[in-house]
N, C-alpha and C positions, 0 to 999 in steps of 0.2 A: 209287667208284673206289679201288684201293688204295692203298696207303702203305709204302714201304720208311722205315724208322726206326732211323738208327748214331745209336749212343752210345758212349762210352768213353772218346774220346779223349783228350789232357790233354800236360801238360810231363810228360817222363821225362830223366832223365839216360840219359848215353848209357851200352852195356851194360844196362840196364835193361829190364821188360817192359810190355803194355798188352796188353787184352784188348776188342777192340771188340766189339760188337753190333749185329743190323743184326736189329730185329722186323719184321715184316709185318703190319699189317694189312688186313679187307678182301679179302685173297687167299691163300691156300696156296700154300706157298713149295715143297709138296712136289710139284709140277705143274714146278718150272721150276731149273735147272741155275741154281746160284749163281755169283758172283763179287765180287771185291774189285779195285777200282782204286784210284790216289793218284794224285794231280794236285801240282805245284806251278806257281805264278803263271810265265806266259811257254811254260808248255810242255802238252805234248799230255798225257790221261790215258794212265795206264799200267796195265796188268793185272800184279796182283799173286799172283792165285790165283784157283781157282776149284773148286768139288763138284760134282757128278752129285746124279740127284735121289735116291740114298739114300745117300748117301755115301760109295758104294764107290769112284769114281775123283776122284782128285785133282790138279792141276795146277798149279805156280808157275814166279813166274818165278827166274831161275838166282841172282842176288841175294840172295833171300830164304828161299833152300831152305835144311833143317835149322834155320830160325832158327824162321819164321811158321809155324804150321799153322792149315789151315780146316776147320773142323764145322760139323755142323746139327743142330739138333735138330725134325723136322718137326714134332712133339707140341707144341712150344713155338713152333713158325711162326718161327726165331730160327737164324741164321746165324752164327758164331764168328770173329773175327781173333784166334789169339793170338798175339803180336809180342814175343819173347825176342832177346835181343842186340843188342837198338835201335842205329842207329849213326845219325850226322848227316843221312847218304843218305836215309835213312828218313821224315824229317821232310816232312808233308804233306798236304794234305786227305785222307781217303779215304772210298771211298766202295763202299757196295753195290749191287746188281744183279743182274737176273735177266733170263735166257733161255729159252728152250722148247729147245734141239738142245744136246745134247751135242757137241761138236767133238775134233776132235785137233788137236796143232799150236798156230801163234801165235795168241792171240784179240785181238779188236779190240773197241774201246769202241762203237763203228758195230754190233756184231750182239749188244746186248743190249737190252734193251727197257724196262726199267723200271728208275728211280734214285731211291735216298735222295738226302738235300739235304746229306751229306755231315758230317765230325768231322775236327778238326782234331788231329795229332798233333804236338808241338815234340819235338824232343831236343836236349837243353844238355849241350856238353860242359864 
């Protein structure tokens, strides 16, 4: 069975950037529409962003536009968070995932199918 695997995460000052990873193994990531959620304790996951299986279409949420952006690289089976401008808000598990369907619109943690065990992001202001 396969394996979603984030790494990266770690203490940033705020303004600051981090650049998560999220490997596959076990399965080709290039079969399945990416995403990035963060969680913090007491509340529901949130979607962050997410890619189409080549990368052409792209999707965040209003938050983190012009700050985060998400790649793939399918050759390397490896999904990209990069998080410039860090702010407090920001601080939180995050976590990757995959879909089969492309969607428009809001997405929901409910229509993705497969999770990494998640990288913890701090920001100290």
């Amino acid at each position: 069975q396969g394996q979603l695997v984030e790494s990266g995460g770690g203490l940033v000052q705020v303004g600051g950037s981090l650049r998560l990873s999220c490997q596959a193994s076990g399965r080709t990531i290039s079969s399945y529409v990416m995403g990035w959620f963060r969680q913090v304790p007491g509340k529901e996951r949130q979607f962050v962003a997410s890619i189409s299986w080549d990368g052409g279409r792209t999707k965040y949420r209003d938050s983190v536009k012009g700050r985060f952006t998400i790649s793939r690289d399918n050759a390397k089976n490896t999904v990209y968070l990069q998080m410039n401008s860090l702010k407090p808000e920001d601080m939180a598990v995050y976590y990757c995932a995959a879909r089969s369907m492309w969607v428009t619109g809001t997405e929901h943690s409910n229509e993705y199918d497969y999770w990494g065990q998640g990288t913890q992001v701090t920001v100290s202001s």
